[in-house]
N, C-alpha and C positions, 0 to 999 in steps of 0.2 A: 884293094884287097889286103885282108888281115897278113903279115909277113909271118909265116914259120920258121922257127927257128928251135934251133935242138943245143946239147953239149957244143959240138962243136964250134958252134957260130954265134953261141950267146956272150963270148967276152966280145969280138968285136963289134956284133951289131946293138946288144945293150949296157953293154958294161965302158964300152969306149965310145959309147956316143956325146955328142957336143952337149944335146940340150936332152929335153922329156921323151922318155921311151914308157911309154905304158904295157906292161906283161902279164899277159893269162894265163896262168896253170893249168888244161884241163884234161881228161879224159874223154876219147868217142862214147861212153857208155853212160856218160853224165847229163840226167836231162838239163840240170841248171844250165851247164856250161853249154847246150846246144844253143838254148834260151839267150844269154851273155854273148855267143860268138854272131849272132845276126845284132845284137846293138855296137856290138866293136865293129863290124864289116858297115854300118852305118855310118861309125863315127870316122872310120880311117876314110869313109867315101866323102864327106863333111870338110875337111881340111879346114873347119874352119880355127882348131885346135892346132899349136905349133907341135905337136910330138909325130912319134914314130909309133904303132900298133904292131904288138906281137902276141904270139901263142907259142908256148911250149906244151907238148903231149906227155905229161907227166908219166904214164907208164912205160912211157915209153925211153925217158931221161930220166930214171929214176934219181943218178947222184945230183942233178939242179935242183930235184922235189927237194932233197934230203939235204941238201946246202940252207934252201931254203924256208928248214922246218912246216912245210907244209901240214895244218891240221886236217884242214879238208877242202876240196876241190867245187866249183872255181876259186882260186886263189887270184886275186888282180895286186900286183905291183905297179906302184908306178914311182919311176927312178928320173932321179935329175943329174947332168951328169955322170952316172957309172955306181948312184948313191942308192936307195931306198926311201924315198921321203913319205912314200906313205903305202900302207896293208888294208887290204880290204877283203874278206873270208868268209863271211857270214851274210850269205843270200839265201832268203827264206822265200820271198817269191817276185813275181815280174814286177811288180811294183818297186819292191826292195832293192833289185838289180838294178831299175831304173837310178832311184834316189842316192846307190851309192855309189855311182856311177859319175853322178852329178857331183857329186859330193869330193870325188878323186880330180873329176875335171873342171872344179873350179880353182886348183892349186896350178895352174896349168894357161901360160896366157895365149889369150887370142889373137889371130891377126888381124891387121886392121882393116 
């Protein structure tokens, strides 16, 4: 299961992590991010990726949106040690989510 996490528990469980934490920005009201949270709840059930799966409810944290200049929701971070190595903001449809999905989780090594 996808981990939730808010203000409070985003320095230690993404920002002081070892290794790849992948973060979803999204709102209950966003059809995309509905669409996004059944391929994340996939991938965190998968292991076959070494990171950690999370979401943040941007309306709900609004200072993390606002840290993190949020244009528009879903926003996917994915952090290597405590860092940002890479943005991905621009999903236009299931396809698109797919691919750049793919595209975050090839930065990202597998287990063997």
């Amino acid at each position: 299961m996808v981990l939730s996490v808010d203000a409070r528990t985003f320095k230690q469980t993404v920002l002081e992590a070892d290794g790849f934490v992948l973060v979803s920005f999204w709102t209950p009201w966003c059809g995309p991010c509905r669409i996004l949270s059944k391929y994340l709840n996939r991938l965190d059930e998968d292991a076959s990726h070494q990171m950690q799966v999370c979401q943040v409810n941007a309306d709900e944290n609004l200072k993390l949106a606002h840290n993190y200049r949020l244009i528009q929701i879903p926003t996917l971070f994915l952090f290597e040690k405590g860092k940002v190595i890479r943005r991905q903001d621009a999903f236009e449809s299931r396809s698109a989510i797919v691919e750049q999905l793919n595209l975050l989780l090839d930065q990202v090594p597998r287990t063997a």
